[in-house]
C-alpha positions, 0 to 999 in steps of 0.5 A: 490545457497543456502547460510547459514548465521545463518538461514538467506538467502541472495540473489543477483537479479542482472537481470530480468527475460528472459521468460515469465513475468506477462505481457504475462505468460499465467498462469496469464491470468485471472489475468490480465482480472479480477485483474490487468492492466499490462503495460510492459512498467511499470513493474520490476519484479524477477524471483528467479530462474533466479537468481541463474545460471550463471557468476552472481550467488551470491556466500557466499563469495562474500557477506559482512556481513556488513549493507554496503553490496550491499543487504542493508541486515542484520543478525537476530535472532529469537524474535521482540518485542515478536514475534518468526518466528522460521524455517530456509530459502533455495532455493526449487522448486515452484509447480506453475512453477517448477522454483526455489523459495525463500523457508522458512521452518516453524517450529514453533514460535507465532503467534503474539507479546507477545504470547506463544511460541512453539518449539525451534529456529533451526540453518539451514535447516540441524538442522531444519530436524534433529532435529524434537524435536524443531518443535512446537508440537500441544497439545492432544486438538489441533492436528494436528494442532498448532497456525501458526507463520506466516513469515515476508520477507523485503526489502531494510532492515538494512542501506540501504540509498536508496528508494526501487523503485531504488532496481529496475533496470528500476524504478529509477525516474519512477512512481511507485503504486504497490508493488506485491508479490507471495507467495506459500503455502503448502494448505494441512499442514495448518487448513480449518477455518471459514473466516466470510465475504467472501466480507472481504476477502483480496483475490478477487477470494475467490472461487478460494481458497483451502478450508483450505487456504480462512482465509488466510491474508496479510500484509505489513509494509513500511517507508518512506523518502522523501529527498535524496542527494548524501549520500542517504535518511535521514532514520528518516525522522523527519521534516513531523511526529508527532514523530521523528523516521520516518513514519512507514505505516501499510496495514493490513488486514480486522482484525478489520472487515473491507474491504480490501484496498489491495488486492490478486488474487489466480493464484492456489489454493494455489498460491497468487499473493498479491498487495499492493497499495499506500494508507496504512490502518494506522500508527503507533500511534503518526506520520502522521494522515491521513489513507487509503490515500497516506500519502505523500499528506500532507507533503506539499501544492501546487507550485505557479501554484496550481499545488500539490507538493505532494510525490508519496508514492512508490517512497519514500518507505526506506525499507518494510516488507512482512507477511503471516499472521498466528494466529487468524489474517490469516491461524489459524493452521499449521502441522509443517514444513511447507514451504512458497515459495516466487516465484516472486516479481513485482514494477509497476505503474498501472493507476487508471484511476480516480483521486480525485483532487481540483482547477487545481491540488490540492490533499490536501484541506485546510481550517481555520474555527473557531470552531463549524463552517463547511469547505467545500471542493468541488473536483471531481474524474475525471475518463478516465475509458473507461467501468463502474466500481464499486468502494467501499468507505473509509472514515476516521477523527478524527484522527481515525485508522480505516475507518468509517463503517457508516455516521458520523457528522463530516466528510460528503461527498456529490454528487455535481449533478449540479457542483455549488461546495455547498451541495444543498438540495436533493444532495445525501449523500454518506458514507464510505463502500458505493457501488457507481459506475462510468459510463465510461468517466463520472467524479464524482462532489463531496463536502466535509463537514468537521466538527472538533468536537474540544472537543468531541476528544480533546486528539486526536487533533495535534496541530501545529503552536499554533492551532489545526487541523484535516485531513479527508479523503475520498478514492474509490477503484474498487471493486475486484481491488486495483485501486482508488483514495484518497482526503484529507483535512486538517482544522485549527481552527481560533481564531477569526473571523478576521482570518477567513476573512484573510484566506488566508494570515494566510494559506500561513504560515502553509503550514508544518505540524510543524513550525520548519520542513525540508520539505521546504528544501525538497520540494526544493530538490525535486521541482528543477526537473520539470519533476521529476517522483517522485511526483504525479504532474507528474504521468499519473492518475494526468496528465490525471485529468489536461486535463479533468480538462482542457478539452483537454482529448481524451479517449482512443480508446481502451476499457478494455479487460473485464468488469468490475465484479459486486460488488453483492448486496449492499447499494445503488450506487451513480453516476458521473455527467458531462464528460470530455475529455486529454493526456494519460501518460507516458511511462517506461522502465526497467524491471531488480531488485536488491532485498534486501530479508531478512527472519526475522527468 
């Protein structure tokens, strides 16, 4: 059923989908072989057109306009901070399965904040098809083509004061890593542009890609919470960042000539299935400083067993946004109208099968060196992959945006090939956007040497508990794949040596990112719950590192369906070192969704 609200559509998914699902459709056969581990047992998907027959077929009037509503949506006009996404939204048939689909109709707008616009808002579908005059028209030196606006869809928007995980019957207290979307797109109305570095590209099958459809990028938007009681989340979530506001998480695309973290499968020629991960590329400047790592790992230190208290990202997301990305950042020109089918929308937890930890438990390393002086961080990624992968490294520090793309001075990783926890000579080093590959069952002994240039980048230093610190991070992610695993590590600058030599003491009360923090009340909150599935100590990747830790992990007799694909030429491969043996993970259930959607129009 189509309902109007000022150009804003509003859905009720009270169900999930009866038939085929991600797990078994065999449209997404390759899909699952080459792209994404599907356990039934962990995944929530909607279906739209599941959605819109029967007794619960969300009708106009049983919907509230206010931000109470059971949606969490809102109305909005046209216009962000400069950006126009003019077009109006309706229910259509989706080509890939011939269901219904969520349908934006594109009929103009810009590209990107603060950039000319083209054509006129539209009132609905009826103003936007009669009124063809309001339609972005290309000038004479561009036709048929204008800059594409692009389209934004959120979840869990306006106030709503739950996670988005619990808009997901089946999902509440459950793991949760991937968020993954799929988008239709007409491939014939949109402009063939040059899309650079095909190993760039967002899209992991690229050759599968209509020609004018390969520049095609993705992106996403999240902000998190890490508290909730009985009256819901506390939206600002001001006691971990840098700013008050709350976090606001970025996974951009390759924009900046990077590789992607996230990544998308092509289904069809013009279909996406785009997933997104729990390791953002960036931040909104002056809030949380680690990039291309669950950013909740830092919020908090380790429980009196050594264990991690850290926050799993997903379980914690507030609300989200989705964009198919237009401009000189994704699809270049489009001959409007065009329409963007939204088919189906999936939260799942697929296990990485590797995970990069310290100690017994310990996802954040933490030092206090005086200044000019090395911290050294050993860790391992312990990896149950039961076939030999590749993965590509991201590494950042210095407060940076952006991974490095070479070696840097200030923060080196190296491969630990005789596990003694110290950078020996002859011990390869091992930099960002490096190729490096993991044979199966084989775990990877690393060290970390972190040199904060306190002067070099003063104006980029947080200062917290009257001293200066900096994160690194190190992160993999398989190649072709959004699998992986982040480690990250946190120094501080002694002011003496008295204080090196009582490190540990000086630690133990700087444990939050700032003295006067809530995240002690809600590390309490969260921690009354010993099994609570919400932090990463509970998560199967994390229970599987414990028992290799350990050495109580039994592989897994069943190997992967396919190997894995060859990452092609590149810098040389490092490699893992000792093997270990544990437990498999957890199971879920539940595969039901409540989706608040909202087209930013």
């Amino acid at each position: 059923m189509t309902q109007w609200i000022r150009g804003l559509l509003l859905c009720s998914a009270v169900g999930h989908s009866i038939g085929a699902s991600l797990a078994d459709d065999p449209v997404y056969a390759r899909l699952r072989d080459e792209f994404l581990n599907v356990d039934p047992a962990y995944l929530s998907e909607v279906v739209w057109d599941d959605l819109l027959s029967g007794e619960d077929a969300p009708t106009l009037e049983s919907l509230s306009l206010t931000a109470a509503n059971a949606l969490g949506s809102k109305v909005t006009d046209v216009g962000y901070m400069g950006w126009y996404t003019f077009g109006a939204n309706f229910f259509c048939t989706n080509d890939l399965h011939g269901k219904q689909s969520a349908c934006r109709l594109s009929t103009g707008g810009s590209w990107a904040n603060r950039q000319p616009m083209c054509g006129e808002a539209v009132a609905d579908y009826a103003d936007a098809m009669a009124n063809t005059t309001k339609h972005c028209q290309p000038s004479n030196e561009t036709a048929p083509y204008a800059d594409f606006s692009g389209t934004r869809t959120w979840f869990g928007v306006e106030k709503n004061n739950n996670f988005v995980s619990d808009l997901f019957p089946g999902m509440k207290d459950k793991p949760a890593n991937r968020l993954c979307v799929e988008v239709e797109l007409e491939a014939e109305r949109f402009q063939l542009v040059d899309t650079g570095e095909p190993e760039k590209s967002q899209v992991a099958n690229l050759d599968d890609v209509h020609d004018n459809l390969k520049g095609v990028t993705f992106e996403l938007g999240t902000y998190t919470s890490v508290f909730h009681s009985a009256e819901g989340t506390n939206d600002k979530e001001s006691g971990g960042t840098y700013q008050k506001g709350g976090s606001h998480f970025y996974h951009k695309p390759p924009v900046w000539d990077r590789f992607p973290l996230d990544r998308a499968f092509a289904v069809a020629d013009n279909v996406f299935v785009v997933c997104f991960q729990e390791a953002p590329s960036g931040v909104r400047a002056g809030m949380r400083p680690p990039y291309m790592a669950n950013p909740l790992l830092t919020t908090v230190r380790d429980n009196d067993e050594g264990l991690t208290d850290a926050f799993l990202y997903w379980n914690h997301v507030t609300r989200a946004y989705f964009d198919v990305n237009g401009g000189r950042v994704g699809v270049r020109g489009a001959n409007y109208p065009v329409i963007q089918r939204t088919n189906r929308v999936w939260l799942m937890y697929e296990a990485n099968d590797v995970f990069a930890m310290s100690g017994v438990g310990s996802v954040l390393g933490v030092d206090l060196v005086e200044a000019n002086s090395s911290a050294v961080y050993p860790f391992t990624v312990w990896n149950a992959a039961s076939e030999t992968r590749s993965y590509r490294v991201f590494m950042t520090s210095a407060m940076a945006n952006l991974a490095h793309d070479k070696a840097v001075e200030d923060w080196k990783i190296f491969n630990d090939t005789n596990n003694n926890g110290v950078v020996d000579e002859g011990e390869p080093e091992i930099y960002s956007e490096m190729m490096i590959e993991l044979q199966a069952d084989t775990d990877l002994h690393l060290v970390g040497v972190h040199t904060p240039d306190w002067q070099g980048y003063l104006m980029h230093q947080q200062v917290r508990w009257e001293r200066q610190f900096d994160h690194a991070v190190f992160t993999i992610k398989e190649y072709g794949r959004v699998r992986g695993t982040s480690y990250v590590v946190r120094t501080h600058m002694a002011a003496n040596s008295s204080e090196v030599a009582n490190k540990e003491t000086v630690l133990a009360g700087i444990v939050y990112a700032k003295p006067d923090t809530d995240y002690e009340t809600y590390a309490e909150w969260n921690q009354d719950k010993p099994d609570n599935r919400r932090l990463v100590r509970n998560s199967p990747d994390f229970l599987m590192a414990r028992a290799r830790a350990a050495g109580t992990w039994t592989p897994s007799p069943t190997p992967s369906p396919t190997p894995a694909p060859s990452p092609g030429p590149g810098p040389g491969p490092g490699s893992g070192s000792t093997s270990g043996a544990g437990t498999r993970g957890m199971e879920m259930g539940g595969l039901a969704l409540l989706l608040a959607l909202v087209f930013l129009s």
